[in-house]
matplotlib code that plots the C-alpha trace (Angstrom):
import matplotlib.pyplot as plt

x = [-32.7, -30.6, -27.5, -24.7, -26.7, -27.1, -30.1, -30.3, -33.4, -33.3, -34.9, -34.8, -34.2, -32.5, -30.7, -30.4, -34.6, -35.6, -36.0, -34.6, -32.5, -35.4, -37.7, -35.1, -34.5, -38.3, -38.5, -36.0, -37.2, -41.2, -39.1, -38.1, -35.0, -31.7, -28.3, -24.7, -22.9, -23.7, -21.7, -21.9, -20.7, -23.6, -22.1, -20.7, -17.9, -18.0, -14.8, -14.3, -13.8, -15.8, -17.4, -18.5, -20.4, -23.7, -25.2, -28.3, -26.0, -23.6, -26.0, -27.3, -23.7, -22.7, -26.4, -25.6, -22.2, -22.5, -25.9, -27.4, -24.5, -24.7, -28.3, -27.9, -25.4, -27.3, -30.8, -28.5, -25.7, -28.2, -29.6, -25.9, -25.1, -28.5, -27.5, -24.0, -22.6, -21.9, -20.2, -20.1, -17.8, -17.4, -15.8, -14.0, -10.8, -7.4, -8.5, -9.9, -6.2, -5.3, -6.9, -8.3, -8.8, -11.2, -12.8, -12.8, -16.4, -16.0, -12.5, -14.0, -16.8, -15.1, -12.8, -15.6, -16.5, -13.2, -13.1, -16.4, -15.8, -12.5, -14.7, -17.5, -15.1, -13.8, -17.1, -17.9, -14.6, -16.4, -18.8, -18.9, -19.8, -16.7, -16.9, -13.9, -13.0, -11.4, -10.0, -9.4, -7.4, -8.9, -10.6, -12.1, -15.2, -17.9, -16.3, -14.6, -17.5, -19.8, -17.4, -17.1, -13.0, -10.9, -8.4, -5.0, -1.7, -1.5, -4.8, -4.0, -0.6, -2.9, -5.8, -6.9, -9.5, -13.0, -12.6, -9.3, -10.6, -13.7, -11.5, -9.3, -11.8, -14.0, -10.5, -10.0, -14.1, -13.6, -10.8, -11.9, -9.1, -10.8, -9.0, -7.6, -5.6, -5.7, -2.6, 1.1, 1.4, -2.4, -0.6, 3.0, 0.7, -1.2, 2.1, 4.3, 1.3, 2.2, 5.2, 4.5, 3.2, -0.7, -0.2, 2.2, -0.2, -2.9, -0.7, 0.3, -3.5, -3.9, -1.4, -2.4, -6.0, -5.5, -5.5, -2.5]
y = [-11.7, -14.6, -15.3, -17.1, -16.8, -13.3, -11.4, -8.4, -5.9, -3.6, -0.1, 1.3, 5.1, 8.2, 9.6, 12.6, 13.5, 16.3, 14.8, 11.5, 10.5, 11.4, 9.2, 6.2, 7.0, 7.0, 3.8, 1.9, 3.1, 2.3, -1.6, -1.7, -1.8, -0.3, 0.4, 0.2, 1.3, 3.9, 3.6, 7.3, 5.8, 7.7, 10.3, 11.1, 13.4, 15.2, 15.8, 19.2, 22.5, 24.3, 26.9, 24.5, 21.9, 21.5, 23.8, 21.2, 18.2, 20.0, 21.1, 17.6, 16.4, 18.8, 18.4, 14.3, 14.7, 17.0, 17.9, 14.7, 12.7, 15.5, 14.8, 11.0, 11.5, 13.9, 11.0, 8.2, 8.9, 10.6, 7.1, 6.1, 8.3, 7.8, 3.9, 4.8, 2.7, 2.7, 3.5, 5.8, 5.1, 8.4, 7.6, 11.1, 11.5, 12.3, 15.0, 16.0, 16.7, 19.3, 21.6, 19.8, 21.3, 19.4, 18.0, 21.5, 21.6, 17.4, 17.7, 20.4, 18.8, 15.7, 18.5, 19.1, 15.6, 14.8, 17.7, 17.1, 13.5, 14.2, 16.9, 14.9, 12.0, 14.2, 15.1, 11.8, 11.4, 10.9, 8.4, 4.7, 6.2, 6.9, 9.0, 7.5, 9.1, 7.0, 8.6, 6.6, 7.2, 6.2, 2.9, 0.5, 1.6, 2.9, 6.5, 7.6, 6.2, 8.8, 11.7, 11.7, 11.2, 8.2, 7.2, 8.8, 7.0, 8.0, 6.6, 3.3, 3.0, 4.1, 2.3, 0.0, -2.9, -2.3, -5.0, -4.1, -0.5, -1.4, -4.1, -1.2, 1.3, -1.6, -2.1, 1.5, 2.2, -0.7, 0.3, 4.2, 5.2, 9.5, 9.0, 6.6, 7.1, 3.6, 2.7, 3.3, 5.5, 7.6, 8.2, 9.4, 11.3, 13.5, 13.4, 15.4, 17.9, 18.8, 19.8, 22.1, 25.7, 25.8, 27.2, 23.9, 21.5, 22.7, 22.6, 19.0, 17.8, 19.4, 17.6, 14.5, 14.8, 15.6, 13.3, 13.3]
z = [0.3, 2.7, 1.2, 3.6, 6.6, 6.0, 5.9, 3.4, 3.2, -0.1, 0.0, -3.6, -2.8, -4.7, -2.3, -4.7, -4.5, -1.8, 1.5, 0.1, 3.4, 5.7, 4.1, 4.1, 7.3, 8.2, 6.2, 8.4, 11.7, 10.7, 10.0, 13.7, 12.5, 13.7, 11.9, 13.5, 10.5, 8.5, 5.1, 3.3, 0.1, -2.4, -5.1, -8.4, -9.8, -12.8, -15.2, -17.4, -16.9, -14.2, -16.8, -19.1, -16.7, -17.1, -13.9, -13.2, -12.9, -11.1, -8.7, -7.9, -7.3, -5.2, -2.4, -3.6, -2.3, 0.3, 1.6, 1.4, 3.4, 6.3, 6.3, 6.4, 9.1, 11.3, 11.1, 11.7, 14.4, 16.6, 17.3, 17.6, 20.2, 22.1, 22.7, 22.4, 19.8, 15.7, 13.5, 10.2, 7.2, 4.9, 1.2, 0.2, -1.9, -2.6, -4.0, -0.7, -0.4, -3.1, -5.1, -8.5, -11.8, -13.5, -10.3, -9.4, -7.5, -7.2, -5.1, -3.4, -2.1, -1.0, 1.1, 2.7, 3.4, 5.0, 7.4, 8.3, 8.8, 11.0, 13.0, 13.9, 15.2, 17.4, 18.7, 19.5, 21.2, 24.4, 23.4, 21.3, 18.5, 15.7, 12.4, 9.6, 6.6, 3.6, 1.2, -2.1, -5.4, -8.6, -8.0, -10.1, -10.3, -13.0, -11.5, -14.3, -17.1, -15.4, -14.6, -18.5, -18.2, -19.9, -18.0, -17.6, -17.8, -13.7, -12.8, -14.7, -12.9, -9.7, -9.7, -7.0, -6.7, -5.0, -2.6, -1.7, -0.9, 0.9, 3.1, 4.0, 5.2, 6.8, 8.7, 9.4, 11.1, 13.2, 14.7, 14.9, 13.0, 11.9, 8.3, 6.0, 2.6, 0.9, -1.1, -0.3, -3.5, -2.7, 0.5, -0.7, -3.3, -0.6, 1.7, -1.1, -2.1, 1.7, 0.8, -2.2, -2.3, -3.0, -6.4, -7.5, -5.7, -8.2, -11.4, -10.6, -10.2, -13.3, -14.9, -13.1, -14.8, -17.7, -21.1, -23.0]

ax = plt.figure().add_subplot(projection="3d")
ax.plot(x, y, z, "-o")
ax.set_aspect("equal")
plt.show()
């Protein structure tokens, strides 16, 4: 599609399939295409406690979440760093921040994906190539429809717009930035876990979480 002098090519792929990101990845390159910005934006939560999640669904959240943006990553900045230029946007989470009952695995996960993202940034250190991590609150999203949670009173006084949140993080990989927390009170939120012993930091997000 060419909408505003801007040329769009869809490739209908889920990413959560075996081998998924190595055939998109095969799919772009046999185009003649190459891509500057990577945008590892693909993946779910899931709300409830751990022992009484669904295993199967789990499972596909957590190689969604973690496995198949590693993968993506691996395919896409090694063409980066060959002509030594791009760019790689990771979405992560607060949670990232804390330990999250309820998101146990979920918050866990995205832990993963911002040390990973702050790592690899580093790597690159030496080259054009930059790896940012942004890590969003609740956001407007269909998030919380397919986590299986209604909203708190926190995440309604919390929640941010889409566009706002994709403007931010846009901002924040163009100017190389390793990590971003949108939203002055995301960022006082995962500022004052800091200051808390572990064991706090995880009743709190379990207060945070859950319905009244």
């Amino acid at each position: 599609t060419k909408q505003f002098g801007v040329t769009v090519d869809v490739i209908t792929q889920d990413l959560a399939e075996k081998d998924a990101p190595q055939h998109l990845y095969d799919q772009i390159k046999a185009s003649g295409k190459q891509v500057d910005v990577l945008v590892n934006n693909a993946g779910f939560g899931m709300y409830g406690e751990f022992v009484d999640l669904d295993w199967q669904r789990e499972r596909n959240m957590l190689e969604l979440d973690i496995i198949t943006l590693v993968h993506l990553t691996k395919l896409f900045v090694g063409d980066m760093v060959a002509r030594n230029f791009g760019h790689v946007l990771h979405v992560a989470s607060i949670g990232a921040y804390q330990p999250s009952p309820l998101y146990a695995s979920y918050a866990a996960a995205k832990s993963f994906v911002l040390n990973f993202g702050e790592a690899l940034n580093y790597e690159l250190k030496d080259t054009k190539v930059r790896s940012t991590v942004i890590s969003p609150g609740i956001t407007a999203t269909e998030f919380l429809k397919v986590a299986g949670q209604q909203a708190t009173l926190y995440q309604r006084m919390t929640m941010m717009q889409s566009p706002d949140v994709a403007r931010i993080g846009i901002k924040a990989m163009l100017k190389g930035r390793s990590s971003i927390v949108p939203g002055l009170l995301n960022t006082v939120t995962i500022w004052s876990n800091r200051l808390m012993p572990r064991r706090m930091a995880a009743a709190v997000g379990y207060r945070r979480m859950k319905a009244a």
